[in-house]
C-alpha positions as semicolon CSV with decimal commas, in nm:
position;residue;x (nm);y (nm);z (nm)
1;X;0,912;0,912;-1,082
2;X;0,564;0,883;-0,931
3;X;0,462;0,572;-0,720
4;X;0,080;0,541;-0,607
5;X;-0,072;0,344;-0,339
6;X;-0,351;0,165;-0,443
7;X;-0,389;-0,016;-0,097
8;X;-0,708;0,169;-0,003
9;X;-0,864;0,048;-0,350
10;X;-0,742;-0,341;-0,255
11;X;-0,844;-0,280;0,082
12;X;-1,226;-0,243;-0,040
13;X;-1,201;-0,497;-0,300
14;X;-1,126;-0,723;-0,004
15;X;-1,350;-0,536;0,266
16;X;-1,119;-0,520;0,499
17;X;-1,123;-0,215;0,725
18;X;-0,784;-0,093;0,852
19;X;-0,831;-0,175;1,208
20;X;-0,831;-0,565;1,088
21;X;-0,554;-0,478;0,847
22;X;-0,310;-0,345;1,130
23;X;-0,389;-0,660;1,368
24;X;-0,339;-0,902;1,067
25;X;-0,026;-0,703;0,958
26;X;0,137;-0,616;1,272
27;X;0,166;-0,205;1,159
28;X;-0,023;0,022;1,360
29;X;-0,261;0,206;1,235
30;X;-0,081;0,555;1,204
31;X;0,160;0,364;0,975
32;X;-0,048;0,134;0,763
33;X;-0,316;0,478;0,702
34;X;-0,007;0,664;0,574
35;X;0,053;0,391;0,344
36;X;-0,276;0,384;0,255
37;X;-0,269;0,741;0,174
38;X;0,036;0,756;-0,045
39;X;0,221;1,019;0,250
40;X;0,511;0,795;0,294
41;X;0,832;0,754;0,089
42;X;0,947;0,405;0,144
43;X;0,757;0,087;0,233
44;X;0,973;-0,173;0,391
45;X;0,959;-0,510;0,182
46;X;0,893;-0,697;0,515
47;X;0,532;-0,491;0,509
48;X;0,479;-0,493;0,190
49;X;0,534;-0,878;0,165
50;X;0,259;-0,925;0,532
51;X;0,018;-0,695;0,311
52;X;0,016;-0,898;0,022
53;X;0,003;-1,198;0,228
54;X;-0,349;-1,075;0,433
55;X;-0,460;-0,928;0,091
56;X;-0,391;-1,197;-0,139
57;X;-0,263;-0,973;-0,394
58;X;0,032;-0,894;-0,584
59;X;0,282;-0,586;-0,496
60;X;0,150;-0,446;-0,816
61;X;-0,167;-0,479;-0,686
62;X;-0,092;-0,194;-0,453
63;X;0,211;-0,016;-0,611
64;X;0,179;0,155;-0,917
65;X;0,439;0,345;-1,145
66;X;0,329;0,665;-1,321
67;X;0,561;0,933;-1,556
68;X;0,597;1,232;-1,410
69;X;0,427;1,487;-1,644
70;X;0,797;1,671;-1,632
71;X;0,986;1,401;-1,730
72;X;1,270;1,465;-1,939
73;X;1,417;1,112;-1,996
């Protein structure tokens, strides 16, 4: 199972630098530039729902499900 981040791509659709992000949000910026960069492994649906909210997207906006390459299912 692979899930990417697209947040930095909606992020820059929407010109919105992550400084404004975090304040809108309520994440600081450590966490919301990890999510950003794909280094964490779980988003809380409480964030997820405040970033769609600023954003005006969808969560498929900035989740994304790729196969593994090694997938044997």
């Amino acid at each position: 199972m692979a899930i990417i981040l697209r947040l930095d791509r909606v992020m820059a659709d929407r010109k919105i630098s992550l400084n404004e992000l975090s304040e809108r949000v309520g994440v600081s910026n450590v966490n919301l530039s990890k999510i950003k960069t794909g280094k964490v492994s779980a988003i809380r649906f409480s964030t997820l729902n405040a970033i769609c909210r600023e954003l005006k997207c969808q969560p498929g906006d900035v989740l994304e499900y790729t196969e593994d390459d090694d997938s044997s299912e």
